[in-house]
C-alpha positions in Angstrom: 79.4 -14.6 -75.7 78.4 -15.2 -71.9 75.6 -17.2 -71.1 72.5 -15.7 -68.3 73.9 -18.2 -66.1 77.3 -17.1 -66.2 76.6 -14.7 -63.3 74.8 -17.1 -61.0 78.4 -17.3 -58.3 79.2 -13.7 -59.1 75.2 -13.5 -57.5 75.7 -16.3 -54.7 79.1 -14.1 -53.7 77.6 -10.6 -53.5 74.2 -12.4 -51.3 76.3 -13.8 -49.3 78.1 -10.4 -48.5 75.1 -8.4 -48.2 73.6 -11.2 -46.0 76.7 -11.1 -43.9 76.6 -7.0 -43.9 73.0 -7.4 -42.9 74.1 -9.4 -39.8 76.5 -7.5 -38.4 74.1 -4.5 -38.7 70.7 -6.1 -37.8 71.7 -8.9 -35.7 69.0 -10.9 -37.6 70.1 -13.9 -39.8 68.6 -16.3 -42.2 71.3 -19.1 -42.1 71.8 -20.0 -38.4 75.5 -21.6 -38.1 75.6 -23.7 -35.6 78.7 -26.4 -34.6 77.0 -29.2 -36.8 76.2 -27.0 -40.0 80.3 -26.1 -39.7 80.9 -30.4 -39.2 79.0 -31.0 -41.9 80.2 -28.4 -44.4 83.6 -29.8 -42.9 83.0 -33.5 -43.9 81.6 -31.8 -48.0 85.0 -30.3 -47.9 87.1 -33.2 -47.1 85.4 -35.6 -49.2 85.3 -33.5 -52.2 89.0 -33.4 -51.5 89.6 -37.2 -51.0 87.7 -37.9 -54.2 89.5 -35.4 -56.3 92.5 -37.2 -54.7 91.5 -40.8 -55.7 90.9 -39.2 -59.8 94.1 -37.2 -59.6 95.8 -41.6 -58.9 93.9 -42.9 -61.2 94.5 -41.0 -64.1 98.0 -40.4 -63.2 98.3 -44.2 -62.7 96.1 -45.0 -66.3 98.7 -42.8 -68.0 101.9 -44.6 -66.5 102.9 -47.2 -69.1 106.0 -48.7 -67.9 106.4 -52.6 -67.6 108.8 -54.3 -64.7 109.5 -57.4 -66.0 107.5 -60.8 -67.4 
């Protein structure tokens, strides 16, 4: 059984679609996207990336059991 919140990024996706429809028709917009708002959505991106790196090592690394000598 789905859960009322199940449908909050099906709701996100189709808003952003009809906001982006409504730009292109309008020429109004709520959002401005300007150079920094793309750096910094830029810089969410590639940390989120890094850190899922760094927990991708450490469990890989946590799960290696192998001894090279005493």
């Amino acid at each position: 059984m789905k859960k009322w919140y199940d449908i909050i990024p099906y709701l996100i996706f189709g808003l952003g679609i009809i906001m982006d429809i409504g730009v292109n028709l309008t020429g109004i917009y709520i959002i401005p996207v300007t150079e920094s708002y793309m750096d910094n959505i830029f810089a969410g991106i590639m940390t989120v990336s890094v850190m899922c790196f760094t927990l991708i090592t450490l469990i890989a690394s946590f799960l290696d059991n192998r001894l090279f000598g005493v």
